[in-house]
C-alpha positions as CSV (number, residue, x, y, z in Angstrom):
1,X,6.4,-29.8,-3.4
2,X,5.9,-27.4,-6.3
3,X,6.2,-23.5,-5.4
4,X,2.4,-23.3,-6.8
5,X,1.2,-24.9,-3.6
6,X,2.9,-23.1,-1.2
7,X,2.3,-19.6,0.4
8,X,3.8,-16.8,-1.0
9,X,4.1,-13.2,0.4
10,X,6.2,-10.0,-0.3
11,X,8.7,-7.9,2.0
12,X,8.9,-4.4,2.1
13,X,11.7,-2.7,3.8
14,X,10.8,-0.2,6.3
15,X,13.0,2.2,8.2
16,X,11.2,2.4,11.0
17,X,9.1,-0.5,12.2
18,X,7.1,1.1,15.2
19,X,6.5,4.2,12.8
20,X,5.0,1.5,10.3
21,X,3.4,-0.3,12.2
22,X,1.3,2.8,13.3
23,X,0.5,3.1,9.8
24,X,-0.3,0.5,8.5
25,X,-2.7,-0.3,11.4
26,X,-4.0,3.9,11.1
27,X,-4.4,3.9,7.5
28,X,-5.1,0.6,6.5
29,X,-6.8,-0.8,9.0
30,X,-4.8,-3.7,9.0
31,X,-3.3,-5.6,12.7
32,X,-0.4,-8.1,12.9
33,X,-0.4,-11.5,13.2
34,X,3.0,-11.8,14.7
35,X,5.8,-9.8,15.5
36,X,9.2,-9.3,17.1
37,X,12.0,-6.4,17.1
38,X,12.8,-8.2,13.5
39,X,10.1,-8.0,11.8
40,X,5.8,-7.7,11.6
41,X,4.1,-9.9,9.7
42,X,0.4,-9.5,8.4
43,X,-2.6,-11.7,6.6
44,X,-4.4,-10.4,3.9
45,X,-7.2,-12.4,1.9
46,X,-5.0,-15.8,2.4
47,X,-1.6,-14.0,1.8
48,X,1.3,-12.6,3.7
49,X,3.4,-9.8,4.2
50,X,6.1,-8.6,5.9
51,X,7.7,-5.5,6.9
52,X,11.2,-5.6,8.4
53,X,14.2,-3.3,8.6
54,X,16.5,-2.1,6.5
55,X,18.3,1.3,5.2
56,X,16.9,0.1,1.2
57,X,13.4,0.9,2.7
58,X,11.2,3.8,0.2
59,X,13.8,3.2,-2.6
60,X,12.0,0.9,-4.8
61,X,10.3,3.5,-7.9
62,X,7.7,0.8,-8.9
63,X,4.9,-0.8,-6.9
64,X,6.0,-3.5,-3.8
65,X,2.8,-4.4,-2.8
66,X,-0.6,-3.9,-4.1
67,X,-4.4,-5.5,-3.3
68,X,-6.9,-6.3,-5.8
69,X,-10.4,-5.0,-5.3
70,X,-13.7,-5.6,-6.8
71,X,-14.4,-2.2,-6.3
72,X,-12.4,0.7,-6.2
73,X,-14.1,3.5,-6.8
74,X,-15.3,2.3,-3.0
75,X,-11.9,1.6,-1.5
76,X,-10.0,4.9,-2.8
77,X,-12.4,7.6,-1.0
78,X,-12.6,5.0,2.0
79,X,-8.5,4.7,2.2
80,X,-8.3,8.9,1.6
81,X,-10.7,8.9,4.2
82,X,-8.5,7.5,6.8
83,X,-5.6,9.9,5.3
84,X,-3.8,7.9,2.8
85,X,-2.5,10.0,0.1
86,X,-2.7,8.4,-3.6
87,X,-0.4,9.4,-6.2
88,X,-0.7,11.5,-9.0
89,X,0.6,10.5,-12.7
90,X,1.0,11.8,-16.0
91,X,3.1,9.9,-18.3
92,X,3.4,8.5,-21.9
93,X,0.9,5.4,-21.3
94,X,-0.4,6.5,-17.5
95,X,-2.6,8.9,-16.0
96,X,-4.4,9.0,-13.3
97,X,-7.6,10.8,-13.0
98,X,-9.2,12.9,-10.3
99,X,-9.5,10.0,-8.0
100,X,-6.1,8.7,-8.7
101,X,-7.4,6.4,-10.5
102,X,-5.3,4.6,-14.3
103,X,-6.6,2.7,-16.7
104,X,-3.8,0.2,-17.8
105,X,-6.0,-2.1,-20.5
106,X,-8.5,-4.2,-18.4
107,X,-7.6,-2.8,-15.2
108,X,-7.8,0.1,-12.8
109,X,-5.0,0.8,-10.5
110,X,-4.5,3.7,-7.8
111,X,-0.9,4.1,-5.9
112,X,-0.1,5.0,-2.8
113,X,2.9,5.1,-0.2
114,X,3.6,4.1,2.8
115,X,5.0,5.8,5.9
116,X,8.5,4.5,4.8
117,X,8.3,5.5,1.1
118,X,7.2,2.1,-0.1
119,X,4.6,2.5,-3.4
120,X,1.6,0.0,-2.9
121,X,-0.9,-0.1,-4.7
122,X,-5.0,-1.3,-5.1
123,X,-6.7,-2.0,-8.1
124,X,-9.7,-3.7,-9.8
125,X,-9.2,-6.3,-13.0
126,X,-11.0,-6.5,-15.7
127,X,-9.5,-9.7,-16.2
128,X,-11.7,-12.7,-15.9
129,X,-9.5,-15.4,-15.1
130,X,-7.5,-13.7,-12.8
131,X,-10.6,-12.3,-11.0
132,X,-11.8,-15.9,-10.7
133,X,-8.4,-16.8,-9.7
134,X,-8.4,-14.6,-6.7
135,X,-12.1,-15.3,-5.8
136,X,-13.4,-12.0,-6.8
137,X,-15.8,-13.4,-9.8
């Protein structure tokens, strides 16, 4: 079978899985599908996750995880709202605005992290084919 047919889904180290748990179901909203003292596993929009410990949680710099939105200048006051904190930037090629919001080409993209340090992110893409892709056009 060819890896294009079969599920995929990230893992993100966490230090503390009870801790993250709390989190993500606080300030995402989001419940498990499964779980044991190993690891907790979640569904979102026909993909996976998985959070499970380890002392390398929080120490990725770039994004582990992120969601794609067809509209998120809804989802960022809704997510800081329930008390997630987005990321500031300004660097050569990315800043964020008031609403922690960048402009990378097509796209918009706001960062967060989680309990454990992890940077996720959500964003909206202003590129058709992978919008279509995804089922959001």
């Amino acid at each position: 079978m060819a890896l294009k047919e079969l599920p995929c889904g990230a893992q993100l180290p966490v230090a503390d899985l009870a801790r993250a748990k709390r989190w993500y179901r606080d300030k995402l909203g989001l419940q498990p599908v499964d779980e044991d003292e190993h690891a907790i596993h979640y569904a979102c929009g026909g993909s996976t996750f998985t959070l499970y410990p380890s002392a390398a949680a929080g120490t990725a710099e770039q994004t582990v995880l992120g969601w794609l939105t067809p509209d998120i200048e809804a989802e960022v006051p809704d997510l800081r709202a329930r008390g997630v904190r987005f990321e500031s930037y300004d660097l050569p090629g990315l800043k964020t605005d008031e609403n922690g919001i960048a402009d990378i080409g097509p796209d918009r993209v706001a960062w967060f992290k989680d309990s454990e340090g992890n940077v996720l992110g959500i964003g909206q893409t202003g590129r058709e084919r992978l919008a279509r892709a995804v089922g959001l056009a």
